[in-house]
LUMKE-40207 format. One record per residue (C-alpha): residue in three letters; x, y, z. Coordinates in steps of 0.05 Angstrom, whole numbers, plus 32768, in hexadecimal, padded with zeros to 4 digits. Example, Ala and Ser with C-alpha at 12.3 -4.5 7.8 and 13.67 -1.06 7.14 Angstrom:
+-----+------+------+------+
| res |    X |    Y |    Z |
+-----+------+------+------+
| Ala | 80F6 | 7FA6 | 809C |
| Ser | 8111 | 7FEB | 808F |
+-----+------+------+------+
END
This chain:
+-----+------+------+------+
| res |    X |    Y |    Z |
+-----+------+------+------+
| Unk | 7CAF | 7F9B | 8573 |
| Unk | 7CA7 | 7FA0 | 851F |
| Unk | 7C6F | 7FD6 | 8530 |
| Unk | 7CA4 | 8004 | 8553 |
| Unk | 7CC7 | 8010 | 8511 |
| Unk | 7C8D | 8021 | 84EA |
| Unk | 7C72 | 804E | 8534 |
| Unk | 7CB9 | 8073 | 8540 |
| Unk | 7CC0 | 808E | 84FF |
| Unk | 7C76 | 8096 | 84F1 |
| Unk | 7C79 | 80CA | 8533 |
| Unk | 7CB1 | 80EC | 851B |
| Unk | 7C98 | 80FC | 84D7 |
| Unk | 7C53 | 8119 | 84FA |
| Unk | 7C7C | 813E | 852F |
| Unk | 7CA6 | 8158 | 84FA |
| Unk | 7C6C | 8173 | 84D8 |
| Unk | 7C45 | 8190 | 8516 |
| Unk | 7C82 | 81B8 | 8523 |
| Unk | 7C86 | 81D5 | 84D9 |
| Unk | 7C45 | 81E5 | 84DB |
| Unk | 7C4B | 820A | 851F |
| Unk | 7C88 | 8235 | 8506 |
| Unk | 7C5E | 823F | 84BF |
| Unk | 7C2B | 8262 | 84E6 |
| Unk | 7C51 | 8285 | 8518 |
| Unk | 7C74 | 82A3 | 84D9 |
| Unk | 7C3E | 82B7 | 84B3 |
| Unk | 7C21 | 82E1 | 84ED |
| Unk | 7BEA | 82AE | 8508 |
| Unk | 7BFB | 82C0 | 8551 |
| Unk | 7C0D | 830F | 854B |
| Unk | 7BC0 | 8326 | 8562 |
| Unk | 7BA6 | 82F7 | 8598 |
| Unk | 7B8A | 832C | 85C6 |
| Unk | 7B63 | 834E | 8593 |
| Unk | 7B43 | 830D | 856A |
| Unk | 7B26 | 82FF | 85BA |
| Unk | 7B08 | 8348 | 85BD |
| Unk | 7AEA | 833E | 857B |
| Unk | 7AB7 | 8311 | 8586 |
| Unk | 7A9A | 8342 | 85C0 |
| Unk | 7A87 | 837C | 8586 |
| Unk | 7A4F | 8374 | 8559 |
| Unk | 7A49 | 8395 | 8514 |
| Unk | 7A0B | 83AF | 8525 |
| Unk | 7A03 | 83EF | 8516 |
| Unk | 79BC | 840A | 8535 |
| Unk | 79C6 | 8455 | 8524 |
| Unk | 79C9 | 8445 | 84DA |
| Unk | 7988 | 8416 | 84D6 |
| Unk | 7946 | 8429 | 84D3 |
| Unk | 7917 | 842E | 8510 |
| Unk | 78E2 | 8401 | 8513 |
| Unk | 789F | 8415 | 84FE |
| Unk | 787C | 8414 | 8547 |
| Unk | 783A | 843F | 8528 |
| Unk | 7827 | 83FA | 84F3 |
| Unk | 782F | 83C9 | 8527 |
| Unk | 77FD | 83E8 | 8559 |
| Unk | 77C4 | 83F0 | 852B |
+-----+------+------+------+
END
């Protein structure tokens, strides 16, 4: 029973924090772009029209 006082108040100083951490990033704008952070991934930076081709004449000599 003498580890339920040091538990309860232990879980309510961590669930305390959880929440003000969850309402510190839903203010500062951590869940405005969902959608578009997923679509993100799917594009590369790649940019082939602004690299050079490959030298094709060298490599069958």
């Amino acid at each position: 029973m003498d580890v339920l006082l040091f538990l309860v108040p232990m879980a309510l100083v961590l669930s305390t924090v959880g929440l003000l951490a969850f309402f510190w990033a839903l203010k500062s704008g951590q869940f405005d772009d969902l959608q578009g952070a997923a679509e993100r991934i799917l594009y590369t930076d790649d940019h082939p029209e602004h690299s050079e081709p490959p030298n094709t004449l060298d490599e069958k000599q």
